[in-house]
VEXDREN-2710 file (C-alpha; in Angstrom, 1 decimal):
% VEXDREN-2710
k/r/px/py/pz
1/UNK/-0.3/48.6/-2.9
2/UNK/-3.2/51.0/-2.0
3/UNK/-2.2/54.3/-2.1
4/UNK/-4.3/55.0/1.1
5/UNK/-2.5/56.7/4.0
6/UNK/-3.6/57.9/7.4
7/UNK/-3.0/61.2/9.2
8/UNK/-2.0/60.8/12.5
9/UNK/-1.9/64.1/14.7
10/UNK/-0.9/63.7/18.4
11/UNK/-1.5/67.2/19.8
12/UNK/0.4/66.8/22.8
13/UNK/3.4/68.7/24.5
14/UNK/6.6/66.8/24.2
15/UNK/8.9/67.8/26.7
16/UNK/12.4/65.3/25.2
17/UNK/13.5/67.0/22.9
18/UNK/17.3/67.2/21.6
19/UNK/18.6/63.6/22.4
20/UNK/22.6/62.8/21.8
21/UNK/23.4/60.4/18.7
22/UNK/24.1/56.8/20.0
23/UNK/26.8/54.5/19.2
24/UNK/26.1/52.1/16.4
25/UNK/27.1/48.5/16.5
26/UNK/27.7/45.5/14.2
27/UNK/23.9/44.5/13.0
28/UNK/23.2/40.9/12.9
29/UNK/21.4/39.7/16.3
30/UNK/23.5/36.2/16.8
31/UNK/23.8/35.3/20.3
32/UNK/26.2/32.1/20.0
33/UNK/30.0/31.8/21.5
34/UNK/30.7/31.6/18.2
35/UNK/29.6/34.7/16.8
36/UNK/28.8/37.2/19.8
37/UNK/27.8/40.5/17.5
38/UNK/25.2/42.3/18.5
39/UNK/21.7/42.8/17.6
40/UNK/19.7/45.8/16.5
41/UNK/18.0/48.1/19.4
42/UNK/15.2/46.5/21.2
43/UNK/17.6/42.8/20.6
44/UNK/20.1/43.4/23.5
45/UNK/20.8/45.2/26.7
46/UNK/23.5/47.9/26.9
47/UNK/24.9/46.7/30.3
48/UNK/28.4/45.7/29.6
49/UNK/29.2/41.6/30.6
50/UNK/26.6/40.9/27.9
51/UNK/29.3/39.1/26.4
52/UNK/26.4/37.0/23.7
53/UNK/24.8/40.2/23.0
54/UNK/21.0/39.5/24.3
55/UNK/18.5/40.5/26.5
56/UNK/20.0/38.4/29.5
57/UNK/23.0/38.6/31.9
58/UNK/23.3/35.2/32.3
59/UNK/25.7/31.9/32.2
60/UNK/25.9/32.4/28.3
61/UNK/27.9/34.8/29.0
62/UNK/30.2/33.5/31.3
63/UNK/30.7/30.8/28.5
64/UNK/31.4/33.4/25.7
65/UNK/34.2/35.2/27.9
66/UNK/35.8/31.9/29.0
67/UNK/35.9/30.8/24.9
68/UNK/37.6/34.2/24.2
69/UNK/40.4/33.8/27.2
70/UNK/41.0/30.5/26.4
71/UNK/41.1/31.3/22.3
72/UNK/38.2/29.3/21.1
73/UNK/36.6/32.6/19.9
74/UNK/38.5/35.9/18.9
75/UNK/36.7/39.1/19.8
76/UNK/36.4/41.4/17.3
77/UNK/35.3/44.0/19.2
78/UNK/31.8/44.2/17.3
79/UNK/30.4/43.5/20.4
80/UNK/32.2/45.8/23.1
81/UNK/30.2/44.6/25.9
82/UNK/32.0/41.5/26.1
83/UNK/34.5/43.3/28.2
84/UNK/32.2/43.8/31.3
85/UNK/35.0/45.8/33.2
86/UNK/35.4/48.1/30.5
87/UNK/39.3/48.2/30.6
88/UNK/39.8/47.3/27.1
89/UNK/41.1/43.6/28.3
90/UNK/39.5/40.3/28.5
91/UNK/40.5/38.3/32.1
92/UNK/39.8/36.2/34.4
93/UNK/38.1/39.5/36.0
94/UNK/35.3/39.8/33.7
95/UNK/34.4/36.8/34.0
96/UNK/34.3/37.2/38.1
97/UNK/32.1/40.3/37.4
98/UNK/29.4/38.8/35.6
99/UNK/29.6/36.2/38.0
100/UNK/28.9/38.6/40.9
101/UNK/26.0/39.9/38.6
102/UNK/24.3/36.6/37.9
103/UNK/24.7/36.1/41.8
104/UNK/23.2/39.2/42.3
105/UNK/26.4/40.4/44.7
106/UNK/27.2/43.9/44.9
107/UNK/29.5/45.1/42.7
108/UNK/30.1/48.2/39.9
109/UNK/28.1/47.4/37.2
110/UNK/28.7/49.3/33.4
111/UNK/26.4/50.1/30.9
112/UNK/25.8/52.4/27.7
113/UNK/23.3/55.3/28.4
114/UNK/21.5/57.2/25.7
115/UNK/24.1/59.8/25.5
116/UNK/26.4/57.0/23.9
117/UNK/28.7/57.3/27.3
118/UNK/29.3/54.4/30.0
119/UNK/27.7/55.2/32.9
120/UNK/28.7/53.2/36.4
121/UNK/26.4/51.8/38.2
122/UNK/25.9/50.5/42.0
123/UNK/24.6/46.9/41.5
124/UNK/22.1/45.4/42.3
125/UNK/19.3/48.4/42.3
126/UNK/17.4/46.7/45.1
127/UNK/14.9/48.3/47.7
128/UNK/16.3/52.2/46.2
129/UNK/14.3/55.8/46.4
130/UNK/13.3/55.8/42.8
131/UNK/13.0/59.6/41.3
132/UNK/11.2/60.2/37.7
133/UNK/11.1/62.8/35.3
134/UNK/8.4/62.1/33.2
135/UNK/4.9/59.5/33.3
136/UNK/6.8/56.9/30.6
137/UNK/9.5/56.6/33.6
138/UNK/6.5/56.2/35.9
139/UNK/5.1/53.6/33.5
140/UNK/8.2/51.6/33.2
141/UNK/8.7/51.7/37.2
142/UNK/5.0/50.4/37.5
143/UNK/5.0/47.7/35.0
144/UNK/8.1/46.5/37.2
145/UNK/6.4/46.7/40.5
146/UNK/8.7/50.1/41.5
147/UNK/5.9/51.9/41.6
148/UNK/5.7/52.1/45.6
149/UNK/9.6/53.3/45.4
150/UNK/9.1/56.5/43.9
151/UNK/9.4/58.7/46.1
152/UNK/9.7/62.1/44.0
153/UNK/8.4/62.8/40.6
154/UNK/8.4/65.6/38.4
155/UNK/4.7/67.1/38.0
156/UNK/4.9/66.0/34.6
157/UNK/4.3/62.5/36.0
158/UNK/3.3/63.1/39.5
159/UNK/0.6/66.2/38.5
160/UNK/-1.6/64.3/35.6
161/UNK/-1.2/61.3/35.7
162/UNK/-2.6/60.4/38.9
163/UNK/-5.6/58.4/37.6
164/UNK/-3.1/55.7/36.0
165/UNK/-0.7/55.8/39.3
166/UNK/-2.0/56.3/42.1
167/UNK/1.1/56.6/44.5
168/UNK/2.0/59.7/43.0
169/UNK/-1.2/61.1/44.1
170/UNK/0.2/60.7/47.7
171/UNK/3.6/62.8/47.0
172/UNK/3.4/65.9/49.1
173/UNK/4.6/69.2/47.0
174/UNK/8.4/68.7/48.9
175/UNK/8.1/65.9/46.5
176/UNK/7.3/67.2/43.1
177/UNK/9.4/69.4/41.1
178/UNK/8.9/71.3/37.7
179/UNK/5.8/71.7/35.8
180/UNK/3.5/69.5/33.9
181/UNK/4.7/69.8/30.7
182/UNK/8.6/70.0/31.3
183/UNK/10.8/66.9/32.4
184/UNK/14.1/68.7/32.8
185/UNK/15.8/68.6/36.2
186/UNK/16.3/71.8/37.6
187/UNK/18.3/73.4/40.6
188/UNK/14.7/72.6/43.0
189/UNK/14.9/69.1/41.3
190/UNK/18.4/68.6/42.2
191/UNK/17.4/69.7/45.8
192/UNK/14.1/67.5/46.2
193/UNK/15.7/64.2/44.9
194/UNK/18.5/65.0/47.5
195/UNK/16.0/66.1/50.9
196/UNK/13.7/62.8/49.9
197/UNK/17.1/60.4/49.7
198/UNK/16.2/59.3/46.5
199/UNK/19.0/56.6/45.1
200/UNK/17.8/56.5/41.5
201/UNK/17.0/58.4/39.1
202/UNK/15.1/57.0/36.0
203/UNK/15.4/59.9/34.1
204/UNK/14.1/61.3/30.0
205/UNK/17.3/61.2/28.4
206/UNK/17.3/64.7/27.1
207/UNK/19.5/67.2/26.2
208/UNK/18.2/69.5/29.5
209/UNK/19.1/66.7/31.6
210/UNK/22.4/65.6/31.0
211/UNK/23.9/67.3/33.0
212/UNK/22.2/67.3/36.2
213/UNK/22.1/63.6/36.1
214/UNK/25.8/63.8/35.4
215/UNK/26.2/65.7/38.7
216/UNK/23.8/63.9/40.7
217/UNK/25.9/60.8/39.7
218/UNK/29.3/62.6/40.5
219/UNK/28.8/64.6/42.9
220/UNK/25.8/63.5/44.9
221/UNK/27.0/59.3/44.6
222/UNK/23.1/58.8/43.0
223/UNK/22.9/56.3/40.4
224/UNK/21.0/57.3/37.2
225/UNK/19.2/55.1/33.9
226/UNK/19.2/57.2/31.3
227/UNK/17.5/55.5/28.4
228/UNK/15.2/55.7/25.7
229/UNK/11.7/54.1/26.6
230/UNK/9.8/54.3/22.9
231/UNK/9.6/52.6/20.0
232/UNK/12.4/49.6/19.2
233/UNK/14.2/50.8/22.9
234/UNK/11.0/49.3/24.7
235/UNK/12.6/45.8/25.0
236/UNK/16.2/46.7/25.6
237/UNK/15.2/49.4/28.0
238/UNK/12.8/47.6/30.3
239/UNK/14.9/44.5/30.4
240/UNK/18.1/47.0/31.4
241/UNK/15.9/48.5/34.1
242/UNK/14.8/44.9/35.0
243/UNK/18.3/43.8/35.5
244/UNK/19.8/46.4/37.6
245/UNK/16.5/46.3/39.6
246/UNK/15.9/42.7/40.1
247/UNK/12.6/42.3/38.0
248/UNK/13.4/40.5/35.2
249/UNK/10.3/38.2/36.0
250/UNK/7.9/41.6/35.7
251/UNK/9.9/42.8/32.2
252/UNK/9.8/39.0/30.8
253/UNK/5.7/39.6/31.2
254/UNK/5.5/43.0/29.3
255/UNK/7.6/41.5/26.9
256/UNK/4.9/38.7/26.7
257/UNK/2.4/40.9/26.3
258/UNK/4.1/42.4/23.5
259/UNK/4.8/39.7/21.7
260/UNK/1.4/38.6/21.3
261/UNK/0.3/41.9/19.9
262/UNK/3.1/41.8/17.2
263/UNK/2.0/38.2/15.8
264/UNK/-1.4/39.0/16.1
265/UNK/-0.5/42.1/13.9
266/UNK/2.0/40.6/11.8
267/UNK/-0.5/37.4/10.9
268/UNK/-3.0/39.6/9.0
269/UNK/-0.6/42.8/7.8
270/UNK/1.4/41.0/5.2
271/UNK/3.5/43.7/3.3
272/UNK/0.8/43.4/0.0
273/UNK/-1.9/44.8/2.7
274/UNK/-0.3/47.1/4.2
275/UNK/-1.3/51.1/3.8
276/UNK/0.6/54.0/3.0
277/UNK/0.5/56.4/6.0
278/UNK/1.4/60.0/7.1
279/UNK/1.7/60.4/10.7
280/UNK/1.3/64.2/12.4
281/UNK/2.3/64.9/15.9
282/UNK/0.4/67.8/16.0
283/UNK/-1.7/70.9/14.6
284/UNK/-0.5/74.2/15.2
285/UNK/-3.7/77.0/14.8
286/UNK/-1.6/80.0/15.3
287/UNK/0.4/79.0/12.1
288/UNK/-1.2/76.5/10.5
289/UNK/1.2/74.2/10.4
290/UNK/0.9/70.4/10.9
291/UNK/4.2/68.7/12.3
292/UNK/4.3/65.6/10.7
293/UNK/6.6/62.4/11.8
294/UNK/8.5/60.9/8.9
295/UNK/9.6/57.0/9.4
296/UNK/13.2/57.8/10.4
297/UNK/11.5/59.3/13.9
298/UNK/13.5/58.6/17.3
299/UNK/11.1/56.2/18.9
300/UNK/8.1/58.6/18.1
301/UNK/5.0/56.7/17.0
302/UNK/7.4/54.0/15.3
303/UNK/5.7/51.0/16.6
304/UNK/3.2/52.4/14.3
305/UNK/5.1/52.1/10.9
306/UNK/6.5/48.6/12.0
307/UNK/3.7/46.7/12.0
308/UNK/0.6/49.0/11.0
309/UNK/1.9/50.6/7.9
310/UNK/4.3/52.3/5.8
311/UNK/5.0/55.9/7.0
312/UNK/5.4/59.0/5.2
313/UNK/9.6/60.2/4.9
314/UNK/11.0/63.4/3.9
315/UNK/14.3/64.7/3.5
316/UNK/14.3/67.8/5.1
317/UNK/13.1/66.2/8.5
318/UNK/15.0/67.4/11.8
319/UNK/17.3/64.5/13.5
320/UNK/14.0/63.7/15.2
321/UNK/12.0/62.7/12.0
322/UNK/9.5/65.8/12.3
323/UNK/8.9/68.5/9.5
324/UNK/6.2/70.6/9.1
325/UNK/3.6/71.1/6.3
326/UNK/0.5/73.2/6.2
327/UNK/-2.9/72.6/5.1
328/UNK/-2.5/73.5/1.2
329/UNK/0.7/70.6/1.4
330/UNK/-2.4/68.2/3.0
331/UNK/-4.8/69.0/0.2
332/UNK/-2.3/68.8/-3.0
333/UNK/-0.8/65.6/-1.5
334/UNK/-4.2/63.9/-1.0
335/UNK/-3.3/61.3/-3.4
336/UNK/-1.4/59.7/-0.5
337/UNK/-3.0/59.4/2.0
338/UNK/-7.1/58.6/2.7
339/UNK/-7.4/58.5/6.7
340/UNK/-6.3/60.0/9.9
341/UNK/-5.9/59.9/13.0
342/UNK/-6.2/62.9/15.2
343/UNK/-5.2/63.2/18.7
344/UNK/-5.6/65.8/21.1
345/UNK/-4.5/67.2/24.1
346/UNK/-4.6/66.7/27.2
347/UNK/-6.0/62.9/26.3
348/UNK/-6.0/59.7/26.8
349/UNK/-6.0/58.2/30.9
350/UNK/-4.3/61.7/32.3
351/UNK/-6.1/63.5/35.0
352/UNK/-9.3/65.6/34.3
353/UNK/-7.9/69.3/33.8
354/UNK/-10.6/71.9/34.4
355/UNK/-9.4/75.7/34.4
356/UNK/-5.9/74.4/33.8
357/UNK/-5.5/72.3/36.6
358/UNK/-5.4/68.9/37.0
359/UNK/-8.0/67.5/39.2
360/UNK/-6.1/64.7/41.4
361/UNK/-7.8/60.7/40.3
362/UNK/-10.6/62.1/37.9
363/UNK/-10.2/61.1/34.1
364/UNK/-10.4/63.3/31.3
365/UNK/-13.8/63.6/30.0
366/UNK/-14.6/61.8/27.0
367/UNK/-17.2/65.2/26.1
368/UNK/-14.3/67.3/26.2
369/UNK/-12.0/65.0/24.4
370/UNK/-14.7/64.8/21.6
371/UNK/-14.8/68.8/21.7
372/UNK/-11.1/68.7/21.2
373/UNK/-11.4/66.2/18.6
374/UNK/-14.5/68.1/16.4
375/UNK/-11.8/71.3/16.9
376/UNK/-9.5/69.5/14.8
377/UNK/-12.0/67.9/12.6
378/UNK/-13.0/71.2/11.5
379/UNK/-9.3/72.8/10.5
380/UNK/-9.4/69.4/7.9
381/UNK/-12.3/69.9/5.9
382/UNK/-10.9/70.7/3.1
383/UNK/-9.5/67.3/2.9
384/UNK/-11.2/64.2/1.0
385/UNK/-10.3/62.1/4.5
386/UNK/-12.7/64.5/6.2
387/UNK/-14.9/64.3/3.6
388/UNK/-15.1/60.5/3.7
389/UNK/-15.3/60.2/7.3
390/UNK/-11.6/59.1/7.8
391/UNK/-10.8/60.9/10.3
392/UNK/-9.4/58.5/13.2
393/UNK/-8.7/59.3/17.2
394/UNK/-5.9/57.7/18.6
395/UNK/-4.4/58.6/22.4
396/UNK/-1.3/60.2/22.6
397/UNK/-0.3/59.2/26.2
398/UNK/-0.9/55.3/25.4
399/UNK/1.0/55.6/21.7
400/UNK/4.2/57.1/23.2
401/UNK/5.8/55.0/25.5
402/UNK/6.0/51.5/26.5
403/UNK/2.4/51.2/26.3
404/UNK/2.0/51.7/22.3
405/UNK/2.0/48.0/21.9
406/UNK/-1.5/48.0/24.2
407/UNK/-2.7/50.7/21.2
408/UNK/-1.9/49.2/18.2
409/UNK/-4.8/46.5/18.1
410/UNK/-7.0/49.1/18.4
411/UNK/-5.7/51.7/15.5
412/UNK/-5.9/48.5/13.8
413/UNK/-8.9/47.9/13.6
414/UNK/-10.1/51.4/12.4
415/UNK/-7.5/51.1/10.0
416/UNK/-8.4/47.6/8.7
417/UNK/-11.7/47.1/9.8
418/UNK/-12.0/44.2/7.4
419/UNK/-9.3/42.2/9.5
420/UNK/-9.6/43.0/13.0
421/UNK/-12.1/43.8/15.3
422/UNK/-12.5/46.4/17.4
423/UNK/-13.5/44.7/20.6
424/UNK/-10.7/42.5/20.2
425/UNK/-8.5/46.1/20.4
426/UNK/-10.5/46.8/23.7
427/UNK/-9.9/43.5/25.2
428/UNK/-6.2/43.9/24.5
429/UNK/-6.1/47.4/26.3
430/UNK/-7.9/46.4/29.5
431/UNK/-5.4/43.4/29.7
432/UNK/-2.8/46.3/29.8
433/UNK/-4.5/48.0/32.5
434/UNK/-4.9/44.3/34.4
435/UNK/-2.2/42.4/34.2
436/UNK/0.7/44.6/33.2
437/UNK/0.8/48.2/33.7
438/UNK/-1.8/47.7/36.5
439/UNK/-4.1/50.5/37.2
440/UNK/-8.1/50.4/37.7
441/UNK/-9.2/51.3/34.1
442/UNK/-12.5/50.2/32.6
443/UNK/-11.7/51.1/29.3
444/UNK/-15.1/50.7/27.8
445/UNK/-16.6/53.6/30.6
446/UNK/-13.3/55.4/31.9
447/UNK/-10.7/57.4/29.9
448/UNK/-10.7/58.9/26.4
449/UNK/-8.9/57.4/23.6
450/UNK/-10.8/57.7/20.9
451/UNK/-13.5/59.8/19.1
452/UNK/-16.8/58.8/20.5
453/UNK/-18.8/61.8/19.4
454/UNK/-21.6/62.2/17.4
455/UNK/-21.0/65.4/15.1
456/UNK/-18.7/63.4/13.0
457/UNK/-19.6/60.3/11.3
458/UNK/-17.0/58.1/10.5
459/UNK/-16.5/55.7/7.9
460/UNK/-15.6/52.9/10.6
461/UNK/-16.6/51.4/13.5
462/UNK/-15.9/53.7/16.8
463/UNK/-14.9/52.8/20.3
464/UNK/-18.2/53.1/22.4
465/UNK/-20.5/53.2/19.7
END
């Protein structure tokens, strides 16, 4: 294999930070009566009745319950969501409730959040006041229609991200709580979700807001998703979202979509192809220090080492996959890697910030995004990648969330320019912005996701060139 790897820095503010270990389960993905263990993340839902152990609620697994009652099947307990009431006992009365689920009846519905705890929940999640902390909880409301239901959003979603959701735009400031760069439910939070009678919370399941959601569900009767929404969660916790909403047409299209980026990718990327990679969050000036994201990362980027390339691992990397090396660590380890991809921030679709603030429906400038990009350019000169014109642009906001998929065509083709073409990559991400996580994007004149500057040449072909 090449020993070629790519940098990729995504200079961008995360706010999650600190997330609770999950539960593990039996590997193994069969979905039969006869062998109901569960799948990997991103192969099931975590609502509990999902007796088969796939991405459905469904008559499959009324069948799987009935063969364990009537002893066709012994359960084994690898899969712990065939016991939908979560009494430790399989009846007659799980199989009612998944019955009242399929039927879409109300009814007390169970699943596991990201906190590895069972959270109840008031089914079905119809017609609610829809709260979100953060713009990938926007984004997953919006690719499932929602987006009219939100009717307060932290300023994280609701203060920059206007230009891709333009209902949030409409929020008055009795609806908006926190900051931009924070998605952590505070005291005001708390107080704005209740005034606005928001029903659900689709909240960034971090360590900050644990416990507010717990209250809100306890105390306040609110009904909270807390769920991972990056990387191999994407499938599980859209189709989650989709079940206890009713959508499950709207997640079954994303999941389309999806699915036709990975066999594109997958066709071409055979394992004798694929490059060796470093990925970097971010560049810190003050210090020097580039945090890079190993391959063990919690959803960060990892769409990216699945089916682009190998990524860089290190032992000493926090639970989160991210360590930090400095510039002299970039230069004596060149041997790795050849490329990278810089990202900085504010970029992407987000709102145009001039002075600090963001200016409500106006897209970041591309000239200023290049600015920020030639910035970063600059701190890696002493590296052959600069050198060689390797340097690649990729967009934070549309390579963390459920909209990586949309992305990966197009790092693609500036990483194997020999295999796929870069207006292929663009067609891919305007059928994002048409047909899935609909907004009114041109992507060939509006927002900034890649270098298109001309005080760096690169080595390979550049979006708007």
């Amino acid at each position: 294999m090449d020993q070629k790897t790519m940098i990729i820095a995504a200079v961008a503010v995360i706010a999650v930070v600190a997330i609770a270990v999950v539960a593990v389960f039996g590997l193994g993905g069969k979905s039969s009566p006869d062998d109901p263990d569960i799948g990997e993340i991103g192969t099931y839902v975590p609502i509990y009745g999902n007796a088969n152990g796939d991405l459905y609620i469904n008559d499959r697994d009324v069948e799987t319950i009935q063969a364990i009652i009537d002893g066709k099947i012994v359960w084994d307990k690898k899969n712990p969501y065939v016991d939908a009431d979560t009494n430790g006992e399989i009846n007659q009365k799980d199989v009612d409730l998944v019955k009242k689920i399929i039927a879409k009846e109300k009814c007390t519905v169970y699943y596991d959040d990201y906190y590895g705890e069972i959270e109840a929940f008031n089914y079905p999640a119809t017609n609610r006041n829809i709260a979100v902390t953060y713009y990938q909880q926007a984004e997953a409301c919006n690719i499932l229609g929602l987006m009219d239901n939100i009717k307060c959003a932290s300023l994280a979603a609701a203060g920059q991200y206007t230009t891709l959701y333009p209902h949030l735009a409409d929020l008055t400031d009795d609806q908006k709580f926190g900051t931009t760069g924070s998605s952590t439910l505070n005291d005001d939070a708390i107080e704005k979700i209740v005034s606005n009678n928001v029903t659900l919370v689709v909240s960034t399941p971090s360590s900050g807001n644990y416990e507010p959601t717990k209250r809100l569900r306890e105390e306040r009767g609110i009904d909270t998703i807390n769920l991972w929404y990056n990387g191999n969660y994407c499938y599980s916790t859209i189709m989650t979202m989709a079940i206890l909403t009713d959508t499950v047409k709207k997640a079954e299209k994303y999941m389309d979509f999806c699915d036709d980026v990975k066999k594109t990718l997958e066709g071409k990327i055979t394992d004798d192809k694929r490059l060796d990679i470093l990925l970097v969050d971010s560049y810190y000036a003050s210090s020097g220090k580039y945090s890079l994201i190993a391959s063990e990362a919690n959803g960060t980027f990892t769409m990216i080492n699945k089916y682009l390339a190998n990524v860089y691992s290190a032992d000493d990397a926090s639970q989160f996959g991210f360590v930090n090396r400095d510039i002299d660590w970039l230069v004596s380890n060149q041997a790795k890697y050849s490329k990278m991809v810089i990202v900085p921030t504010p970029c992407g679709f987000r709102d145009l910030r001039v002075d600090g603030v963001y200016q409500t429906g106006e897209y970041f400038s591309r000239a200023d995004y290049n600015t920020q990009c030639e910035t970063q350019f600059e701190a890696l000169e002493r590296t052959n990648a600069y050198k060689n014109g390797n340097l690649i642009v990729s967009s934070y906001d549309n390579t963390f969330g459920y909209s990586t998929y949309a992305m990966l065509p197009l790092i693609a083709a500036q990483l194997y320019p020999d295999m796929f073409s870069l207006e292929d990559g663009l067609k891919v991400l305007q059928k994002w912005f048409d047909t899935i996580n609909v907004a009114d994007v041109d992507v060939k004149t509006e927002g900034a996701f890649s270098y298109t500057g001309t005080n760096y040449e690169t080595s390979y072909p550049q979006v708007g060139a």
